[in-house]
C-alpha positions, 0 to 999 in steps of 0.5 A, spaced: 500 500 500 502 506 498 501 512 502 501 520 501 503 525 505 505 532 504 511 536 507 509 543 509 512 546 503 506 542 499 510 536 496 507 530 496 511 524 499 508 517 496 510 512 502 511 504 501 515 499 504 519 493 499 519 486 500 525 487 504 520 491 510 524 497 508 521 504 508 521 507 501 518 514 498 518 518 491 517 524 493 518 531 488 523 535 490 525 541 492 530 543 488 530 549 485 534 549 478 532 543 475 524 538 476 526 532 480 524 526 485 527 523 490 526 516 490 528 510 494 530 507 501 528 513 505 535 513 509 538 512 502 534 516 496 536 517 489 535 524 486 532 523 479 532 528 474 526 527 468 531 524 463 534 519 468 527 518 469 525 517 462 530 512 462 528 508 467 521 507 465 523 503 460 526 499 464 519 499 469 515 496 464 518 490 462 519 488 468 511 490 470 510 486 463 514 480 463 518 480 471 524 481 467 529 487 465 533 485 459 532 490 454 535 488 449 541 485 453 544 478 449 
């Protein structure tokens, strides 16, 4: 289950736990140059970019579609 949350700024924080009982989030952050995410474990979180992002989502839905990421890999 993910849970929504929002920081005082008005950033919403999306909440979860992985299947190692971690405490996970994706949240937008507050960066101001730049859009990005935080998005992991939340003691040790990326900083994603909309481009990295973009590049992962591929990665994402293979692996939703067939539980596997190959992505052409031979």
């Amino acid at each position: 289950m993910i849970e929504v949350v929002k920081t005082e700024r008005g950033f919403g924080i999306f909440e979860f736990t992985d299947i190692c009982g971690e405490s996970c989030s994706i949240q937008e952050s507050s960066i101001a140059r730049i859009d990005a995410i935080w998005l992991g474990v939340n003691k040790n979180r990326m900083h994603l970019n909309a481009e990295i992002a973009k590049k992962l989502i591929t990665l994402l839905t293979e692996f939703v579609e067939t539980g596997r990421i190959t992505c052409g890999v031979n």
